[in-house]
C-alpha positions in Angstrom: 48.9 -20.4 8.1 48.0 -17.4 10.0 48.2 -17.3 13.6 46.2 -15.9 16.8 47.5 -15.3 20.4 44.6 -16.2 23.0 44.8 -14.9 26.4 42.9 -17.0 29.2 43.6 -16.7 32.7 43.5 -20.5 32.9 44.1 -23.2 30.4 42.3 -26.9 30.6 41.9 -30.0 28.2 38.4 -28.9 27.6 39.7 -25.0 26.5 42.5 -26.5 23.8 39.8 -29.0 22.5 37.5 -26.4 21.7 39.9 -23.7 20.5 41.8 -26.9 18.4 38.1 -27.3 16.6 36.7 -24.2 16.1 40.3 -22.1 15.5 41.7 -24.5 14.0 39.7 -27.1 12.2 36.8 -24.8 11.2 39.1 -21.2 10.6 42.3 -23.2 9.6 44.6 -20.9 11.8 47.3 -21.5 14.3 46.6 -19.9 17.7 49.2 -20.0 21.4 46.9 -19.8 24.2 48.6 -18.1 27.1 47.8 -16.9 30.7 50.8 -13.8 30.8 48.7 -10.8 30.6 52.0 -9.0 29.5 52.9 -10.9 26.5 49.5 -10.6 25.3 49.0 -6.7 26.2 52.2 -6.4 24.0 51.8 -8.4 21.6 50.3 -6.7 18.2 49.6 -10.2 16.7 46.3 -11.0 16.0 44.8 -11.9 19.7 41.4 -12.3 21.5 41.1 -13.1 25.5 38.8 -15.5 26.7 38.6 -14.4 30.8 36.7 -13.4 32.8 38.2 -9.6 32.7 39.5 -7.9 29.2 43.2 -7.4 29.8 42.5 -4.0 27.6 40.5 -2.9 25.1 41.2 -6.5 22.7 38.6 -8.7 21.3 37.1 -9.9 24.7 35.0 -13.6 24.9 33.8 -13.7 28.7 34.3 -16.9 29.9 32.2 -19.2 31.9 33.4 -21.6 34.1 32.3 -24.7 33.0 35.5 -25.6 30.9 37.7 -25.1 33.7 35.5 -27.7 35.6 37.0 -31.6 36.0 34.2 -33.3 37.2 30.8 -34.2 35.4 27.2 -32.7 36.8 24.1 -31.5 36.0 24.6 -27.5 33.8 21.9 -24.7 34.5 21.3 -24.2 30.6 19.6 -20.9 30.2 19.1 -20.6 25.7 20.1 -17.2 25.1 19.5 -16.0 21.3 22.0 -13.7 19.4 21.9 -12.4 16.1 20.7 -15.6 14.4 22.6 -18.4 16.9 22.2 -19.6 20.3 24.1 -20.9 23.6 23.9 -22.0 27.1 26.4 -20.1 28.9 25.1 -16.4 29.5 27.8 -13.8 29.9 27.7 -9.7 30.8 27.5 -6.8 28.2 31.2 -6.6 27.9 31.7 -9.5 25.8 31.4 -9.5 22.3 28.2 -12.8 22.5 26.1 -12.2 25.6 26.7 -16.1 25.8 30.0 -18.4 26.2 30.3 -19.5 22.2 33.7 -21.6 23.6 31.5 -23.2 26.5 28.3 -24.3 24.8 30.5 -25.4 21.7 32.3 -28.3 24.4 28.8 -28.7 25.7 27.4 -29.9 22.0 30.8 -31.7 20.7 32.1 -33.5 23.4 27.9 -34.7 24.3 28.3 -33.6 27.5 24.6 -34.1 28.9 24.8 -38.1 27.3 27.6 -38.5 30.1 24.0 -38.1 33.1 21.3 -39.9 33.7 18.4 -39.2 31.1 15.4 -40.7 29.6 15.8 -43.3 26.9 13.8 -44.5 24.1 12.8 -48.1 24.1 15.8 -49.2 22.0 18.1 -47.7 24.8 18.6 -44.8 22.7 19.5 -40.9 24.0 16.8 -39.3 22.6 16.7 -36.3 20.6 14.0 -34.4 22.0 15.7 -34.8 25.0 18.9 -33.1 24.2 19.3 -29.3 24.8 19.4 -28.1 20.9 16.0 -29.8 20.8 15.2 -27.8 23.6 16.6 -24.9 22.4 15.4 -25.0 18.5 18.5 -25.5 16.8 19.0 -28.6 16.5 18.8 -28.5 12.8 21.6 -25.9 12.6 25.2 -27.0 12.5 25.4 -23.8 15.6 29.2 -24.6 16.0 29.9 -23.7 12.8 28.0 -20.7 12.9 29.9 -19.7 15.9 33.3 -20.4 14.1 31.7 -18.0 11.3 30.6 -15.2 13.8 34.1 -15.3 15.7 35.8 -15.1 11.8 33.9 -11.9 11.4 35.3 -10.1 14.4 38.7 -11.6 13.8 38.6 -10.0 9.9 37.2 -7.0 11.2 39.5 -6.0 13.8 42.8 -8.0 11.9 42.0 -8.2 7.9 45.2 -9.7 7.2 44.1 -12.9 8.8 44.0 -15.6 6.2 41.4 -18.0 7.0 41.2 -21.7 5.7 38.7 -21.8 2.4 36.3 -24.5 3.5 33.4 -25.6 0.7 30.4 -27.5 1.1 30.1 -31.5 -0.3 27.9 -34.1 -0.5 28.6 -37.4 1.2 25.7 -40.0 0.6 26.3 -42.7 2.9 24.2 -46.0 3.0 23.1 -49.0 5.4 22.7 -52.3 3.9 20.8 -53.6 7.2 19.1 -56.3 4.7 20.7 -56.5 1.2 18.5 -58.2 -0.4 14.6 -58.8 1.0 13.7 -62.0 -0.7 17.0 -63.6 -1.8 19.4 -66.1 -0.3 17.2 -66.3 2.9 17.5 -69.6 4.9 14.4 -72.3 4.5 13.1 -71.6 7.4 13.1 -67.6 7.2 11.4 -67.9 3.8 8.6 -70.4 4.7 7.7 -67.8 7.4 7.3 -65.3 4.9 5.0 -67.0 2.6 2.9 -68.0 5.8 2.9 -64.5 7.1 1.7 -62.7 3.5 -0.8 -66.1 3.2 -2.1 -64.8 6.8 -2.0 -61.1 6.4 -3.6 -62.2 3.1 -0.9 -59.8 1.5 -1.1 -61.7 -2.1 0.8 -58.7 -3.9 3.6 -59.5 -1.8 2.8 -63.2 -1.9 3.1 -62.9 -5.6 6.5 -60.7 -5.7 8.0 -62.8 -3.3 7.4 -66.0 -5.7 8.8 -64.0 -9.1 12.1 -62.8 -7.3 12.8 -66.7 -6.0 11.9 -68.3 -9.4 14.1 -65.3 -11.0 11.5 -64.0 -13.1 11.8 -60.6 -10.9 14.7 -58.6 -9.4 15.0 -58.4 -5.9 13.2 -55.6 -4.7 15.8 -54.5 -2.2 19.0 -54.8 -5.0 19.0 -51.2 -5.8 22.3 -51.3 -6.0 22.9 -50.1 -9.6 20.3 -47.7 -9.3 22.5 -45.9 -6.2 25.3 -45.9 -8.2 24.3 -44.7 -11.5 22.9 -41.2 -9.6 26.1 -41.3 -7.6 28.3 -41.5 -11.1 25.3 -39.1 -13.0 26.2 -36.4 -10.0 30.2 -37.4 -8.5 29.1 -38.2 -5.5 31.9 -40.4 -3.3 29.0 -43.2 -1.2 30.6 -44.8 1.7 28.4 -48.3 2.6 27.9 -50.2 5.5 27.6 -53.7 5.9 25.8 -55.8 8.7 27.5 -58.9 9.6 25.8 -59.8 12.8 24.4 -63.2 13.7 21.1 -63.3 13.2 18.7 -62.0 15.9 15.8 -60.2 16.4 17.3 -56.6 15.3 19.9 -57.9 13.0 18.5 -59.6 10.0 20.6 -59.6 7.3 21.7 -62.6 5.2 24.2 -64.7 6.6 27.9 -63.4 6.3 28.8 -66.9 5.5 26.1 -66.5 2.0 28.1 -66.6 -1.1 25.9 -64.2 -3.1 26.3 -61.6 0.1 30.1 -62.1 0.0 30.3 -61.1 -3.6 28.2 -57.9 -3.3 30.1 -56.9 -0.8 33.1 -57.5 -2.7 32.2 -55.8 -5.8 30.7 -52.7 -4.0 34.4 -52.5 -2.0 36.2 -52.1 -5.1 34.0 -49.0 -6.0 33.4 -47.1 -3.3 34.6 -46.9 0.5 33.0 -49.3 2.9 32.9 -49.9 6.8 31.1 -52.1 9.4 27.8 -51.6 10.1 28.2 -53.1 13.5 25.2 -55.4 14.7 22.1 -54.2 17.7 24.3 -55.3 20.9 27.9 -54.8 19.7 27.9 -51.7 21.3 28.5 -53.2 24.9 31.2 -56.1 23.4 34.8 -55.4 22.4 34.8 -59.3 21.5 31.4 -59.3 19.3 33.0 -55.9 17.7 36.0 -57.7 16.5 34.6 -60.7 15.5 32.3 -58.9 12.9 34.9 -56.5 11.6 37.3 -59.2 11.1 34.4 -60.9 9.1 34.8 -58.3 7.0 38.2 -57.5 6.3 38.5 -61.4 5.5 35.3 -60.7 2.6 37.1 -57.3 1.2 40.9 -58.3 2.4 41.9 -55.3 3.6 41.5 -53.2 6.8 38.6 -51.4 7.6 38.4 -48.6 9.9 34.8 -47.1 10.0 31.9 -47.9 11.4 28.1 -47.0 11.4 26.1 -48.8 14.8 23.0 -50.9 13.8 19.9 -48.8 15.1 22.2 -46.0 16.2 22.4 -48.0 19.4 25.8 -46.8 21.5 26.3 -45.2 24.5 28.9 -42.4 25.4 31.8 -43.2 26.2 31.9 -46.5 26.4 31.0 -47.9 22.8 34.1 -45.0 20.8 36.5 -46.7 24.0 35.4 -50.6 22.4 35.7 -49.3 18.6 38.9 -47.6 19.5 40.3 -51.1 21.5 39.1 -52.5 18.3 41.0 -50.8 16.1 38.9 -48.9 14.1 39.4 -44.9 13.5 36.2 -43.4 12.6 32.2 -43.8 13.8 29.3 -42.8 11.3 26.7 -42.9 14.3 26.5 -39.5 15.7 22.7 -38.6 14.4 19.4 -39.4 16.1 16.6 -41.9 15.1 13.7 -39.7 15.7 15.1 -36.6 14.6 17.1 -34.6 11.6 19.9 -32.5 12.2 22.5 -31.7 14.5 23.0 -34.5 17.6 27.1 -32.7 18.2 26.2 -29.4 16.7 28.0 -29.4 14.0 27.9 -31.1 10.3 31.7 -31.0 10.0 34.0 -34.1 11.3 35.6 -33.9 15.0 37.9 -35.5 17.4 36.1 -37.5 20.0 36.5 -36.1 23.9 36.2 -38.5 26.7 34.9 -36.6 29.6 35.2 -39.5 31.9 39.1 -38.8 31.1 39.5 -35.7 30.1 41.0 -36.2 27.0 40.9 -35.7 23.4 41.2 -38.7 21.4 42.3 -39.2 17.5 38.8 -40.8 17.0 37.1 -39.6 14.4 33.2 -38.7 14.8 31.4 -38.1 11.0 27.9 -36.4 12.2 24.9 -37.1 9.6 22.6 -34.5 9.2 19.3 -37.0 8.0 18.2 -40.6 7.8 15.5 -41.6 5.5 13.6 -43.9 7.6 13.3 -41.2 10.2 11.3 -39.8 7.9 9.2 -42.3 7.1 9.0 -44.4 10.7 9.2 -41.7 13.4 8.0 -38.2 11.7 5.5 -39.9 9.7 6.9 -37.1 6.6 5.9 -38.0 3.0 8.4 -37.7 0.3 7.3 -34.5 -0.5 7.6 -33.2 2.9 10.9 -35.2 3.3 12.4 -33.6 0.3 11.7 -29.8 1.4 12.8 -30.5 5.1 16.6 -32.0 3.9 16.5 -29.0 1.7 16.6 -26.5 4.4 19.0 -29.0 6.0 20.9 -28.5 2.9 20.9 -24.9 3.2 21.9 -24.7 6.5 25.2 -26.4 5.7 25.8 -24.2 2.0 25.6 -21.4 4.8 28.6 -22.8 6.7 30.6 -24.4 3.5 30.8 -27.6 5.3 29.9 -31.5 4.6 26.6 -32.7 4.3 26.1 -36.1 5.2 23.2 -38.3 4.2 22.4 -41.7 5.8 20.2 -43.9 2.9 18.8 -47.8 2.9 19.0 -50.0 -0.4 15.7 -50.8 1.0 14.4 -47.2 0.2 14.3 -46.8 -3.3 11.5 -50.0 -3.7 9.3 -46.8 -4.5 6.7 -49.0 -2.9 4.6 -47.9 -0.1 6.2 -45.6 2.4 9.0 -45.5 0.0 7.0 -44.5 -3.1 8.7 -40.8 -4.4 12.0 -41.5 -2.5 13.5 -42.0 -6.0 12.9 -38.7 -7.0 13.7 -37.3 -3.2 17.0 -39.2 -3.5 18.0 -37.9 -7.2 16.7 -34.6 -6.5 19.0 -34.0 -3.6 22.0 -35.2 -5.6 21.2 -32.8 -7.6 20.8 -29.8 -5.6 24.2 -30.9 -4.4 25.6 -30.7 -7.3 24.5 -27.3 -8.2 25.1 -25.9 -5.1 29.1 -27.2 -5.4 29.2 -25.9 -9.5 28.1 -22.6 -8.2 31.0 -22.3 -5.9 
């Protein structure tokens, strides 16, 4: 592995985080940060500095000061553009970005503005519009992976024996099974309520549907299941599921964990593909309800699980990673919005969770999603069509970077009846284009 010297007149938490990601993560090389301005004038290593004066005539990133900063406050964000990617930080002439690329990368991974006060959406949400790459127009550009490819160029340039990691771009479809099945194995009283409320919204196709699927003369309009996994075998894709096991409320309405026909699914999808918790609407704020559902189901697949996805999106920085950590899990699946595609960390490639509160770097491990379907369909008000050709261009955007692309489906969303209608063909079409994309590599 090949190996950089950085020179910075200070060093801080926030500093080795970011140089760990982009340097070392996204590039794949070593690097020794130091602060000796002698070691480094000498040295004829591979080097940069990232100060706020060159030391010579080296690679020179001027620095802001905001990773050298302990506390947590309100940033002056000024959006400064630059040959096809953009910051926060603005810097002088001298350095190589007229912007800090190491500063604004902290400010997007570690989601530094969730840690102040801000507006949320009615679900208690962060909301994307309100977050700075909203703000800025890049939020549907993984813009920490373009800075990791813009610092590669002037490391090749000025030291071409640099070997740099070969990254390549993959699929990952990942699913939410917030109701498995939408007729089936419902309680009395839950079904009752839905013949009265078609009979009343005098909704006799559903009416109809509703009495076929019970009497077993139709199959369940939300058990796609074979359908998801045919296109996954047809293309290689690796799906990761989700399972809801919350009790019953009135954001969680799955079947019952206790349901032997929802036991079994779960069982038989486990022994095909990876699976993780989709933890229920207020589990967020309890460590206790947290447990209690993941050990619900590590007893139905016996065997650990250590992933999670948060019902609704619903957590809240840093709070919620400290409860899934406590609760032993290793990995979130949450970091996307609701009401908008693309980039909520800026960046589509896996990273280590920073607690600002602490200051430290944590083994988490955050897996950003670049789409969901049903903000598509609920919050954009996009038809298939327009769906398809916007995750596209999120596609692209990712092939640019060679990183994972990460897709966030619902059984429900291949009934290919009414918002849903041509989200077959969206969903097989993508798969697709994937797979293309990674046999032309």
């Amino acid at each position: 592995m090949s190996k950089v010297l950085v020179y910075s007149e200070r060093s801080s938490n926030r500093l080795s985080y970011v140089l760990d990601f982009i340097l070392g993560d996204l590039l794949g090389l070593e690097y020794e940060l130091t602060n000796g301005k002698d070691k480094f004038a000498l040295s004829s290593d591979a080097k940069f500095s990232y100060a706020t004066q060159p030391v010579g005539d080296e690679l020179f990133f001027e620095c802001d000061s905001f990773l050298f900063e302990k506390d947590i406050h309100p940033q002056p964000i000024n959006f400064i553009d630059y040959k096809g990617i953009s910051g926060f930080y603005p810097v002088s002439k001298r350095s190589l970005v007229p912007f800090d690329m190491f500063a604004s990368a902290f400010f997007m991974l570690s989601r530094y503005e969730e840690y102040l006060p801000g507006k949320k959406d009615k679900y208690d949400r962060y909301r994307g519009k309100e977050s700075m790459n909203y703000k800025g127009g890049f939020l549907e550009k993984p813009m920490v992976d373009l800075y990791a490819l813009e610092i590669k160029r002037f490391l090749n340039e000025k030291f071409p024996a640099l070997e740099f990691k070969k990254r390549s771009f993959e699929y990952i479809p990942t699913f939410d099974i917030d109701m498995a099945y939408s007729y089936l194995y419902k309680s009395a009283q839950v079904t009752l309520g839905g013949f009265i409320r078609s009979l009343l919204l005098s909704d006799f196709k559903e009416l109809n549907e509703r009495f076929l699927v019970l009497a077993r003369r139709m199959k369940d309009p939300f058990d796609t299941y074979d359908y998801i996994f045919s296109v996954c075998e047809e293309f290689s894709l690796n799906p990761h599921f989700f399972f809801l096991l919350g009790d019953r409320s009135k954001f969680d309405k799955n079947i019952s964990y206790s349901n032997e026909a929802y036991r079994e699914l779960i069982e038989r999808i486990a022994h095909k593909a990876r699976t993780g918790i989709h933890l229920s609407y207020k589990s967020h704020v309890s460590t206790d309800r947290m447990q209690r559902e993941i050990t619900r189901m590590e007893e139905i697949v016996s065997n650990k699980i250590y992933s999670n996805r948060f019902h609704y999106l619903r957590f809240q920085l840093p709070h919620s990673y400290a409860r899934l950590i406590k609760a032993g899990l290793t990995s979130d699946y949450s970091m996307g919005y609701a009401g908008r595609v693309g980039f909520r960390a800026g960046t589509c490639t896996p990273f280590n969770f920073f607690n600002v509160n602490h200051d430290l770097k944590t083994p988490f491990k955050v897996y950003p999603f670049a789409f969901m379907d049903t903000t598509f369909t609920h919050y954009l008000k996009y038809d298939a069509a327009n769906a398809l050709e916007k995750i596209i261009q999120l596609m692209q955007y990712v092939k640019k970077v060679d990183g994972p692309f990460v897709a966030l489906w619902h059984n429900s969303s291949f009934t290919n009846t009414k918002e849903w209608r041509g989200w077959r063909h969206v969903f097989e079409t993508v798969a697709r284009e994937a797979q293309q994309s990674t046999e032309e590599k």
